[in-house]
N, C-alpha and C positions, 0 to 999 in steps of 0.2 A: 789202144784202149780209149775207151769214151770215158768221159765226167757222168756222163748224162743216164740214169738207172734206166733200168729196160722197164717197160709198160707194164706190163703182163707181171711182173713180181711186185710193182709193188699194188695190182689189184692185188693180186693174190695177201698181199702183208694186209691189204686194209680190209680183206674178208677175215682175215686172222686175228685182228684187232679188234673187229665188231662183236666178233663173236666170245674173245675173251671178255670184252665189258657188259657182253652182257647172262652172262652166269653169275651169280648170285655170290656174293661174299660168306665163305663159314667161318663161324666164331668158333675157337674150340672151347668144349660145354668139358664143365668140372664135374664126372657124375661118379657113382660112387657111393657109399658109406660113408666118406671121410668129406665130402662136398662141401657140409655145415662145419667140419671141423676145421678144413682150411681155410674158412672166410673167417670164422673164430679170431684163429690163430693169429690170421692178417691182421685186422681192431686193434688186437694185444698188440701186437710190433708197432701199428704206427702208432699208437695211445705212448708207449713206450721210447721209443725214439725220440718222438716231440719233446717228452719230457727231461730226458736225457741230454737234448741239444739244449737245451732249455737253459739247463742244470750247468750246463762246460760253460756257456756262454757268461753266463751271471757270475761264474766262480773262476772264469777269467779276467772279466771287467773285474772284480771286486780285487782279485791280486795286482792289477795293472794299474787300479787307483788307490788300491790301500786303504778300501772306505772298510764299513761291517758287511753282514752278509746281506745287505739292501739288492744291491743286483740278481744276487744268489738267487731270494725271492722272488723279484718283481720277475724275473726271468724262467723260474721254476712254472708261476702261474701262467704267463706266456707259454710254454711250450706244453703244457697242458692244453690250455686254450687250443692250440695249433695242434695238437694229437687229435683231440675232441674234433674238430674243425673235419681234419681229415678222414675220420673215423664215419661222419655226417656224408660225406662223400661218397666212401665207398658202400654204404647202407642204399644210396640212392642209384648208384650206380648197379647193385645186385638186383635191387627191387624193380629198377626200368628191364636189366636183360629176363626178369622174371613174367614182365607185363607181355615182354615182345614174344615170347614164347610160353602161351602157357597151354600148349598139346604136352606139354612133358609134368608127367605126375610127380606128388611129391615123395618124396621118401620117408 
């Protein structure tokens, strides 16, 4: 046995290669009834989360320091901020796969 690959296979790999890069990447599309109801839903979770992380965070500092509920706050308003933040994201991110496809009507 050789080290050395046989010629002819790996033409053969780098026709198989080419031809894999060059077929088109598919995104899979949310279609449906419920389409608008799970991007909804999405907003709500991370609006919700952020605030939630927000919430442990502040009302752990404030146990660990022993202060009022200042942390509680200033860290309530932070993970708002950071929900909102990412809520801003996914809008932009729906609205771009919206622009790149717009052969697909609306519901």
């Amino acid at each position: 046995m050789s080290d050395t690959p046989d010629p002819e296979e790996l033409k053969a790999l780098d026709v198989r290669i080419k031809a894999a890069q060059r077929r088109p990447v598919r995104k899979p599309k949310v279609e449906g009834k419920y389409a608008r109801l799970n991007v909804a839903w999405r907003m709500v979770v991370e609006l919700v989360v952020g605030m939630v992380m927000g919430m442990g965070i502040g009302f752990g500092l404030d146990r660990l320091f022993g202060t009022l509920p200042i942390f509680l706050i200033l860290f309530s308003l932070l993970g708002f901020a950071a929900g909102i933040r990412v809520m801003m994201r996914t809008a932009e991110e729906i609205q771009q796969q919206k622009t790149e496809t717009p052969d697909r009507a609306e519901d």
